[in-house]
Structures are given as C-alpha cells and as structure tokens.
N, C-alpha and C positions, 0 to 999 in steps of 0.2 A: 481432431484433438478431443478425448475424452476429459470427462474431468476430473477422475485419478490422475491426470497428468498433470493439474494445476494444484500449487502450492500455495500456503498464506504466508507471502512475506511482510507484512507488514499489516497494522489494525491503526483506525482511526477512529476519532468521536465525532467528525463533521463528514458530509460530504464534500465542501470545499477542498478542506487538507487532502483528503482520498483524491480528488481528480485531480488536484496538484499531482500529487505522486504519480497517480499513473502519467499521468503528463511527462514529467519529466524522465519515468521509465521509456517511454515510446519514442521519446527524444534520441534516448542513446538504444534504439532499435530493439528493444524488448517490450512487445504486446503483455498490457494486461490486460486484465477485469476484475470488476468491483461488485462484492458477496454484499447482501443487505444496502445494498443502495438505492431501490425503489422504496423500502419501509423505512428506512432512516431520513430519504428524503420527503415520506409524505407524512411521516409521524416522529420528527425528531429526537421527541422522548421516546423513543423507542432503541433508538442505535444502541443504547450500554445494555439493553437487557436482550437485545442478539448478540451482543459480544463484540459491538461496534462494525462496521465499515470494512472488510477485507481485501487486504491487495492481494492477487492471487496472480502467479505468472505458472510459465510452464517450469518443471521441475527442474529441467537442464541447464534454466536461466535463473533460477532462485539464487544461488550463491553470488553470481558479478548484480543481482536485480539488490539483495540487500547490501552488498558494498557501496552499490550506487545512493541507494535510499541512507547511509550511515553515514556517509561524507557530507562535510560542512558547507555548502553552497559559496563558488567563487568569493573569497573576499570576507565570509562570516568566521569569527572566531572558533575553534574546534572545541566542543561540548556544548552546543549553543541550546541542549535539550529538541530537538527536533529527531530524535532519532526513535522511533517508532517499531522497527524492527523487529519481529519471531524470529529469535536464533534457534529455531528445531530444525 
C-alpha cells in the first residue's frame, strides 16, 4: 500500500479520541493509521498547529470508514457532537 492510497477521514485534537477511532474502524475490519501521532503525543501543544491527529484509511474504505465514524454509538442520542469526519 502506498500512501496516495490513504485518505483522511477524520481529524482529532487528542490522541485518545484518534485511537478510539481507529479502534473502532478495525473493529468493523478496516485498517487505519494515525498522521502526527508521535508529535501530538510527545508535544501535545502541538496537535492544532499540524492540523491535529489524522485518521487515514485506504481510499476504497473512506466512504463505509466515515459512515462508520458518523453513526451514533449503540444506544447514544443522534447529534451527540462526536462527529469528526472530512467529507472530501
């Protein structure tokens, strides 16, 4: 896999919330990885002025990866602000 092949489907301000996500991406069988997550984990004022945390999957899986990341977690009310998503 090159990495023209990987897309940012999503931006975060923490590492936590980022490995959440990918977490739950790999759950329903789509690999990610996470763009500035060595400098945002060792210099946390750092994350907003690289543009924050990126979820990055393969291009093929962006569109079911950010429906997945936009849906309301079992049980949580729908608009619950957790929705994080790059619609390009």
């Amino acid at each position: 896999m090159d990495a023209e092949d990987l897309v940012v489907v999503a931006t975060f301000g923490t590492v936590a919330e980022a490995e959440l996500a990918k977490e739950i991406l790999g759950n329903e069988g789509i690999s990610a990885f996470l763009g500035n997550e060595m400098a945002a984990g060792l210099m946390p004022y750092l994350a907003s002025g690289l543009g924050g945390i990126t979820l990055q999957v393969q291009r093929q899986h962006a569109p079911r990866a950010r429906g997945i990341l936009a849906a309301p977690p079992d049980g949580a009310p729908a608009g619950d602000g957790l929705d994080r998503t790059n619609g390009d």
